[in-house]
Structures are given as structure tokens and as C-alpha cells.
VEXBA-312731 format. One record per residue (C-alpha): y, x, z; residue in three letters. Coordinates in steps of 0.25 Angstrom, whole numbers, plus 5000, padded with zeros to 4 digits. Example, Ala and Ser with C-alpha at 12.3 -4.5 7.8 and 13.67 -1.06 7.14 Angstrom:
2
R     Y     X     Z  rest
R  4982  5049  5031   ala
R  4996  5055  5029   ser
***
This chain:
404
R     Y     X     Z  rest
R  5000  5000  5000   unk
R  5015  5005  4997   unk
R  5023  4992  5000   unk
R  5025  4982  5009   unk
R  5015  4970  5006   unk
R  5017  4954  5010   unk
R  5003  4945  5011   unk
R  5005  4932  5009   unk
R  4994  4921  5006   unk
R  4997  4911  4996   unk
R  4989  4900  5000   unk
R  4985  4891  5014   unk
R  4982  4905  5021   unk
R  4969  4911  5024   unk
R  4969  4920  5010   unk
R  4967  4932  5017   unk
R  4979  4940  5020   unk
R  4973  4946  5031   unk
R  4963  4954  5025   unk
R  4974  4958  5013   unk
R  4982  4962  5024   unk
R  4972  4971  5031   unk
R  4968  4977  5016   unk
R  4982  4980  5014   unk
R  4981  4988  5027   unk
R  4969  4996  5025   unk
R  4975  5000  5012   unk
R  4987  5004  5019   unk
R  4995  5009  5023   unk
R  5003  5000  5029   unk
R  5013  4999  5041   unk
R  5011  4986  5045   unk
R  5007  4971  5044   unk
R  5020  4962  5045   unk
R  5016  4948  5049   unk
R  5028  4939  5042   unk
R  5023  4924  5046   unk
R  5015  4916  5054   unk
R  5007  4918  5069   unk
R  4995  4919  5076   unk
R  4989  4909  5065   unk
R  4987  4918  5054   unk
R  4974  4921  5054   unk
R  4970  4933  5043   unk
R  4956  4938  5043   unk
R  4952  4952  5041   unk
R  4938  4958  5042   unk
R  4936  4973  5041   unk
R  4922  4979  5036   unk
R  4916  4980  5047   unk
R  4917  4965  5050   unk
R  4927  4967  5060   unk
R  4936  4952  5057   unk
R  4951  4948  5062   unk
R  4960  4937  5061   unk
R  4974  4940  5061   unk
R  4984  4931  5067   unk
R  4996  4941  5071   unk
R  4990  4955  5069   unk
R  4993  4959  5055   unk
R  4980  4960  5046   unk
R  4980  4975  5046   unk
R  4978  4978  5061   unk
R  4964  4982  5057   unk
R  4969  4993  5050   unk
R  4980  4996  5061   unk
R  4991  4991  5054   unk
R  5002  4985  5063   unk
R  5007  4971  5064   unk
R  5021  4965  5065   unk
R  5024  4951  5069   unk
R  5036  4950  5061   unk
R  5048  4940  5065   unk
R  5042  4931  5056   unk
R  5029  4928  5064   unk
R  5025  4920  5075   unk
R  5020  4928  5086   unk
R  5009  4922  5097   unk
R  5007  4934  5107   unk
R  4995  4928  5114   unk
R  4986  4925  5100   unk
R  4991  4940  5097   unk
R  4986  4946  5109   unk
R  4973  4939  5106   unk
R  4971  4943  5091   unk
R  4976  4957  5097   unk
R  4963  4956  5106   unk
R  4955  4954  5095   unk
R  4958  4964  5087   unk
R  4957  4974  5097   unk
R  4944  4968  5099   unk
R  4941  4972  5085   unk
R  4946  4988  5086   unk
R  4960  4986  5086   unk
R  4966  4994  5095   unk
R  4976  4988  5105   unk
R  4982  4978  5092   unk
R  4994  4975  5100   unk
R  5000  4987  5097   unk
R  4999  4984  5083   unk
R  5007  4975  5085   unk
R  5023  4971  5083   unk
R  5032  4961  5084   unk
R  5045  4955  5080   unk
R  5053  4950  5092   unk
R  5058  4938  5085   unk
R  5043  4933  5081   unk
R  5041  4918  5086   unk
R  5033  4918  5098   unk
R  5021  4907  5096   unk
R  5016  4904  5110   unk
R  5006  4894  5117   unk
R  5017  4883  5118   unk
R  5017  4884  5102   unk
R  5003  4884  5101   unk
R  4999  4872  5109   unk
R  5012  4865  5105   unk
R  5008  4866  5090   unk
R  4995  4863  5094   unk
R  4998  4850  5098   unk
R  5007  4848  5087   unk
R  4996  4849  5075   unk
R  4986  4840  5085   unk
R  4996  4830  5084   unk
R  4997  4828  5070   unk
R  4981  4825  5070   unk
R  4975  4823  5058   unk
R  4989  4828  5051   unk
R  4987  4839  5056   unk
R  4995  4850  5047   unk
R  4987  4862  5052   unk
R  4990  4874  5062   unk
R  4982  4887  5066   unk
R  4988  4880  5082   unk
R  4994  4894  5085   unk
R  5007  4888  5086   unk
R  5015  4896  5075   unk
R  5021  4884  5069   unk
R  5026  4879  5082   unk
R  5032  4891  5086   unk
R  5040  4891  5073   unk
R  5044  4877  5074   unk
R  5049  4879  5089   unk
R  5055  4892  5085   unk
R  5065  4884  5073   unk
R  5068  4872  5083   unk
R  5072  4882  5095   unk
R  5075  4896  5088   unk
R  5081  4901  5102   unk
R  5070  4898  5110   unk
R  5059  4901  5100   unk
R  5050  4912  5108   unk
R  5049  4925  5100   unk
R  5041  4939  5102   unk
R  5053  4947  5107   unk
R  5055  4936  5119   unk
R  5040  4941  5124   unk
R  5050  4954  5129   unk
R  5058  4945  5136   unk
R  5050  4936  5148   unk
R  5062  4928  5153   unk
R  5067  4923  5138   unk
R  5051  4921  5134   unk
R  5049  4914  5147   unk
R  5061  4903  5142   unk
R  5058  4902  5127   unk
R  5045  4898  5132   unk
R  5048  4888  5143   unk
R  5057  4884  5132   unk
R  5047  4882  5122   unk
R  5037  4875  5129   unk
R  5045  4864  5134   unk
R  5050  4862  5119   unk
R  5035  4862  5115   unk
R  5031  4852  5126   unk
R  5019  4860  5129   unk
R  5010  4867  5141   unk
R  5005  4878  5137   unk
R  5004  4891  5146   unk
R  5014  4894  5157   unk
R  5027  4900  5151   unk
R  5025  4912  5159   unk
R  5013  4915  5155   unk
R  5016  4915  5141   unk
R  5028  4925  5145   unk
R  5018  4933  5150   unk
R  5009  4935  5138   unk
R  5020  4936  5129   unk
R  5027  4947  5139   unk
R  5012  4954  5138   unk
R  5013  4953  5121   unk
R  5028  4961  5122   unk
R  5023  4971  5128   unk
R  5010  4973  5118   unk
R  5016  4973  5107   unk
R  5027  4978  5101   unk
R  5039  4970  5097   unk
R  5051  4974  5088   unk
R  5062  4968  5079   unk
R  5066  4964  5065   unk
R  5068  4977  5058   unk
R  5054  4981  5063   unk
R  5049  4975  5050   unk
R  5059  4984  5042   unk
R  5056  4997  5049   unk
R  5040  4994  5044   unk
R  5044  4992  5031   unk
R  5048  5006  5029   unk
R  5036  5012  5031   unk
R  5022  5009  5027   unk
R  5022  4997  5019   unk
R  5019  4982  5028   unk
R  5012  4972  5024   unk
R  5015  4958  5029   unk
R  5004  4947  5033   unk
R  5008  4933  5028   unk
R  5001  4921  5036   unk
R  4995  4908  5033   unk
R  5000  4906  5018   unk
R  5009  4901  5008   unk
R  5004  4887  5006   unk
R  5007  4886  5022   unk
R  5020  4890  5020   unk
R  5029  4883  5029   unk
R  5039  4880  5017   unk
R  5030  4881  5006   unk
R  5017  4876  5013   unk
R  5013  4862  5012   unk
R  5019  4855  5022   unk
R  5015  4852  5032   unk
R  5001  4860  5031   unk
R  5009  4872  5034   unk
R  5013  4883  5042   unk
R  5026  4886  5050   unk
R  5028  4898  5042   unk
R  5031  4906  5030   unk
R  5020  4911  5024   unk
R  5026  4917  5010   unk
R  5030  4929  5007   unk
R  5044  4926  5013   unk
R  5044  4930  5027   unk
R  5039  4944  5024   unk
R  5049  4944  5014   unk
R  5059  4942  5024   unk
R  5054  4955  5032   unk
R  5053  4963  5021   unk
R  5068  4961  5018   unk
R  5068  4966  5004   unk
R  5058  4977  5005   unk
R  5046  4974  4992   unk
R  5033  4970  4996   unk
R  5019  4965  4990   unk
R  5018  4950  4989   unk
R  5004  4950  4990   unk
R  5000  4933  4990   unk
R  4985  4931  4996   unk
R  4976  4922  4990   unk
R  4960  4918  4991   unk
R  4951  4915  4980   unk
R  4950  4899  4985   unk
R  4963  4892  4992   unk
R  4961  4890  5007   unk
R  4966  4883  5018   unk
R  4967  4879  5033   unk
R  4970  4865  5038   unk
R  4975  4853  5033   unk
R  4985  4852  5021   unk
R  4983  4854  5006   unk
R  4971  4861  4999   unk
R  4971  4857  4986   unk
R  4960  4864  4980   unk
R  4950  4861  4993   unk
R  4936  4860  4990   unk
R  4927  4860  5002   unk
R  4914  4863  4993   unk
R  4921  4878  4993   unk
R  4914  4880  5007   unk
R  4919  4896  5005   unk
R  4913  4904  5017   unk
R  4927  4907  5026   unk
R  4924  4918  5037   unk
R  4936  4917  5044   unk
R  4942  4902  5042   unk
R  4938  4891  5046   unk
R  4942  4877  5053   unk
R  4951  4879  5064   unk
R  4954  4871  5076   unk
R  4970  4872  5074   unk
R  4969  4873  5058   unk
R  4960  4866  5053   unk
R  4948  4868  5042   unk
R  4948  4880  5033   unk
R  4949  4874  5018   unk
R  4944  4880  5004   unk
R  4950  4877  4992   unk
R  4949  4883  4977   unk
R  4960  4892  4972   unk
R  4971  4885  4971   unk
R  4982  4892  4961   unk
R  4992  4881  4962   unk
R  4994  4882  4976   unk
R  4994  4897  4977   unk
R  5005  4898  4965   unk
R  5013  4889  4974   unk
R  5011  4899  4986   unk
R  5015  4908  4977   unk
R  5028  4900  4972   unk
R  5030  4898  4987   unk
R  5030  4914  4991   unk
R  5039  4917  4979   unk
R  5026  4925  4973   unk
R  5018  4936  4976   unk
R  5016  4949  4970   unk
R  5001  4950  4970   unk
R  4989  4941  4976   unk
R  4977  4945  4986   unk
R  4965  4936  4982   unk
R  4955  4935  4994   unk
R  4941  4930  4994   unk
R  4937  4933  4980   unk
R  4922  4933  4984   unk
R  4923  4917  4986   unk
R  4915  4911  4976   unk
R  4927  4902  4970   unk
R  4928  4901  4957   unk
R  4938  4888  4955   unk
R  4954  4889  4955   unk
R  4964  4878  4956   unk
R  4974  4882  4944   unk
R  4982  4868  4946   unk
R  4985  4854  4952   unk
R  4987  4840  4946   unk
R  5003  4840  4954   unk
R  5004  4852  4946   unk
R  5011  4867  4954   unk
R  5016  4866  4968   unk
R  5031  4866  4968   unk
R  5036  4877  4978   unk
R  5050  4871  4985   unk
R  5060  4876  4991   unk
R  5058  4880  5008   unk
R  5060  4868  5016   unk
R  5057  4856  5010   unk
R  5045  4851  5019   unk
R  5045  4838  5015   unk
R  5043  4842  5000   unk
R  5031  4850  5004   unk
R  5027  4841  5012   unk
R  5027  4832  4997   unk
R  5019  4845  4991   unk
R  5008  4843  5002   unk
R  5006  4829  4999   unk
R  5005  4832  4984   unk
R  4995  4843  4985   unk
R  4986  4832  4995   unk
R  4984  4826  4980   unk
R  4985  4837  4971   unk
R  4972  4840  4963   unk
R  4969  4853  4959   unk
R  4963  4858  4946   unk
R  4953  4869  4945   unk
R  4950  4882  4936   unk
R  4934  4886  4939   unk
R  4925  4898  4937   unk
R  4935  4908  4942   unk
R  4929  4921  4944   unk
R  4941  4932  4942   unk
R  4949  4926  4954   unk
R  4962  4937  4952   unk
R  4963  4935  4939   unk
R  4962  4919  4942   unk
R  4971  4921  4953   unk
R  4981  4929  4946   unk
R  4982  4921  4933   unk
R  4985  4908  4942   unk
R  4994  4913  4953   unk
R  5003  4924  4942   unk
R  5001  4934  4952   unk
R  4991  4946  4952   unk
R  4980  4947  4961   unk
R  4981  4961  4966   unk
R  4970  4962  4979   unk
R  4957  4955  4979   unk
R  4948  4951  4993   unk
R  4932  4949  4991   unk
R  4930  4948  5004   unk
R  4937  4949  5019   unk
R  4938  4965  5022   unk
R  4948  4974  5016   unk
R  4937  4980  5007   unk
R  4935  4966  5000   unk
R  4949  4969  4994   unk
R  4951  4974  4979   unk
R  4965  4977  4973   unk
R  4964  4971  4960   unk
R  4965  4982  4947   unk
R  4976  4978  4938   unk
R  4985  4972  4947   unk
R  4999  4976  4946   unk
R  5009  4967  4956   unk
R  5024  4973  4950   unk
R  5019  4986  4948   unk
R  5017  4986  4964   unk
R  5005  4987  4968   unk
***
């Protein structure tokens, strides 16, 4: 690697960032993983060879190759779930992970009030429910934009006597029970004094050394903006906020895909076919988000993620030993519409088109990049037969701008 790389995937999520993120690593070098959206719900699976397996949440995908992580301002950042994904790695060989470990001040702290307030708030809805990993990510947004001063962040884990306020604060306005305030101080006092934490030009300083690479979560069909409503998440998920970081430096857009479209939860699938039944070592239902779904390769959807992100430079195609062999090259409502930030209710309007939409099928696909590349206009440049860094192949005659 000679430059800073962004990993985004451009469907529902689970396309395999994290073992793209770990090959980038191991082929090195590189100075860090950035994590540029979501929380403790990202869930990125990656398997060494000798079988060792790990499902990152808030460690960026490279610890196993002793790269560090940063928790950039952009993140929500849930010290109790860390400390327990920490244990776990140490468990695995890592030595002592926290110390891998930094963090921007002004992340969002997510906290147990979060969790079982969100909790509560998807068991409400019943059988409308839109979908939640239940780690409380999206309720420590939305409290953070209707009480921006009182909103815990990391930095206030240095400082009991303001931590101790925002948090009685908090759960008052969150009507909820949860532990004891002070022992939530406690633990997140504990969490300061692990890890390092550090301030906006952090982020700059790394970028002039060894190149970065920065982890997306979930994906570009959840967007918060772009997502269809409300099957999404309370986050952006493109390209955007590691754009932001990079502040102008250049980077590799690198847009993940699988050779099927999958999701988790409720919401649109339009190419779902349950008579896939595609062994999933790592996914399944979940008590919070719900079945794990498989659908074909769907190119209408993804050249709407890739609309939404403003492109990508190149594509990594993931599980291309699936035996699969149909793609979905159109609907009968025609391309998706990308519009502009904001306007919910017309996404929400999308969403109930795509309940209906009917898609139409290419079969007997058996050179998936070329497949892949031809629909989407973007070049498949890395290909992944299976879950370990040495199941990845870069592609031979793949050029992205004379870049890579």
C-alpha cells in the first residue's frame, strides 16, 4: 500500500469489509485503522489461518496484524462493549489491546441508558419493527441532536464531576433505570485511564505518515440519508464521513460487495430468494436484528449505493466460491432515484416502491468480476474465495486512474 485507503460497502452490510480491512493490513504497511462511522454494532469477521476468528465491533479489522485503531469524532463509542471485545482479543493472542487503542474526545459516548432506552423503543414498535443490532447507537445519536450540550462524550470520562451530570441528566430525559449513575462513572473513569485519548488533529498528524485505512460500518443501503427509510441506520455510511477526515488528502475509494446481496432484519430485499440457503458462518438471526437474508446479485441496487456514495474507484467482490450464478440487472420501476440529504418522507415513498418492485434476472453467470464490472461501471480490482486474507487475489489488468 502507498496511500490512504476508504472501505465502504455498498449494500445492507455484511459484504466483508473486515477481512479486506485485515488483507490491506498484512500487506502493509500501514499506520492505522480510522474507524469513520457507527458503534459497537458493526460486526466485521475475520479468520486467520489457523482458524483463530474475531468479530470486530470497535477494534479496527487490522489488530490482528498489530495495526492501531482510532475511534474517530465521527464514532459512537461504548466503553463497556469495548472492554469486552478487548477481553476477547487478548484471549486470542492480543497482547494488552487497549493499548492499541485511541480515541477522539468528542466521540459520542453510547451508555447502558442508550442501550435499554433503544431497546425498549424498537420492542414497542412490534411487528413494525425497523431493525436494530440493540446497542443503543442510534439513541445515543438522536439524544445527542436534541441535547447537543448535555450529550456524554469520551473526553468527559476525564472529568467525573461533569460525566456524573450529563449522566443523571441523561437518564431522567430517557425515562429509564439502568445502573447506578456512579457506577457507570466508575467504569468509564476506568476506560480513561486505559486508553488513550486525543483531539481533532490526531487524524492529521497520521495522515502524514504511513498510509491509513478507514473502516466503514454497516452499508450504503442503510445510510441514514440514502437508506430506505425507516430500515436504517442513524448514520452515515458512505464515503462522506472519512471524506471529511481526510480533509483533502487523496485516498482509494475501495466500495465492498458480495457475489449475492444480503441483509439483516426487516425492510426491502428485492431479489430475496429463501431457496438460496448459502452456508453463513458468522451471520445468522439475532435477537435484536433479526433473520439473516439472502438474496441474488442485485446491480440496480448497488449502482444506487454507488450514486448515493458519489462513486467508488474500485470494487472488492467477496465470496466468490458461492455457488450463485444469477444476477438482477433491472426492475420493472426502472433505476432507483438518488435524492437529495433529508427528505425522509421521500425515501420513506422509495421504500414502499421497492416492497413491490419485481426484479429481472441474467443466469448462468460464471465470471462474476467481469459480470460485476460490466453492471456497476467500476472495476473489480481485489477478489475474496473464502474468509482469510489468503483467499484474497488482486485482479490482473485492473487499473483504477492509474492508481493502483
Amino acid at each position: 500500500m502507498d496511500e490512504h485507503v476508504i472501505v465502504t460497502d455498498l449494500g445492507y452490510g455484511d459484504a466483508g469489509k473486515g477481512t479486506v480491512v485485515d488483507w490491506l493490513c498484512e500487506r502493509g504497511p500501514v499506520q492505522a485503522v480510522v474507524r469513520f462511522n457507527g458503534g459497537a454494532q458493526a460486526g466485521h469477521n475475520v479468520v486467520l489461518p489457523d482458524g483463530r476468528h474475531h468479530t470486530f465491533a470497535q477494534f479496527g479489522s487490522g489488530t490482528f496484524r498489530g495495526v492501531p485503531t482510532h475511534l474517530s469524532r465521527l464514532t459512537v463509542v461504548d466503553p463497556l462493549a469495548l472492554a469486552r471485545e478487548a477481553a476477547h482479543l487478548a484471549g486470542l493472542g492480543v497482547p494488552d489491546p487497549l493499548t492499541l487503542l485511541t480515541v477522539d474526545r468528542d466521540a459520542l459516548l453510547a451508555t447502558p441508558y442508550h442501550v435499554e432506552a433503544g431497546r425498549a423503543r424498537e420492542l414497542a414498535r412490534g411487528e413494525d419493527r425497523h431493525g436494530s443490532c440493540g446497542m443503543g447507537v442510534g439513541e445515543t445519536m438522536a439524544y445527542a441532536l436534541a441535547h447537543p450540550d448535555l450529550a456524554p462524550t469520551a473526553g468527559d470520562c476525564e472529568e467525573p464531576a461533569r460525566l456524573t451530570r450529563k449522566l443523571h441528566a441523561l437518564r431522567e430525559a430517557l425515562g429509564v433505570t439502568g445502573p447506578d449513575v456512579e457506577d457507570c462513572v466508575a467504569a468509564f473513569r476506568a476506560f480513561a485511564e486505559r486508553v488513550i485519548l486525543v483531539g481533532s488533529s490526531f487524524v492529521t498528524a497520521l495522515l502524514r505518515r504511513r498510509p491509513v485505512v478507514f473502516e466503514g460500518a454497516q452499508g450504503v443501503l442503510l445510510d441514514e440519508w440514502h437508506g430506505f427509510h425507516p430500515y436504517t441506520t442513524w448514520s452515515t455510511t458512505t464515503f462522506a464521513g472519512a471524506l471529511k477526515l481526510l480533509d483533502g488528502a487523496p485516498a482509494l475509494r475501495l466500495g465492498v460487495l458480495r457475489t449475492y446481496t444480503p441483509r439483516h432484519g426487516p425492510g426491502p430485499l428485492v431479489t430475496e430468494d429463501p431457496a438460496l440457503a448459502l452456508p453463513e458462518a458468522h451471520n445468522g438471526t439475532g435477537p435484536w436484528q433479526g433473520a439473516f437474508r439472502t438474496g441474488h446479485f442485485d446491480a440496480v441496487a448497488h449502482r444506487y449505493a454507488l450514486a448515493a456514495a458519489g462513486g467508488a474507484d474500485v470494487l472488492a467482490l467477496t465470496h466468490l466460491d458461492a455457488p450463485v450464478t444469477r444476477m438482477c440487472v433491472s426492475y420493472d420501476i426502472g433505476e432507483l432515484p438518488v435524492s437529495t440529504p433529508g427528505d425522509l418522507d421521500r425515501q420513506a415513498r422509495l421504500t414502499a416502491r421497492l416492497f413491490g418492485a419485481r426484479p429481472r434476472y441474467t443466469d448462468g453467470i460464471d465470471d462474476w468480476p467481469s459480470a460485476v464490472t460490466e453492471a456497476l461501471g467500476v472495476p473489480v480490482w481485489l477478489g475474496s474465495a473464502g474468509p482469510t486474507a489468503a483467499d484474497k487475489v488482486v485482479l490482473s489488468g485492473v487499473i483504477a486512474r492509474g492508481r493502483v
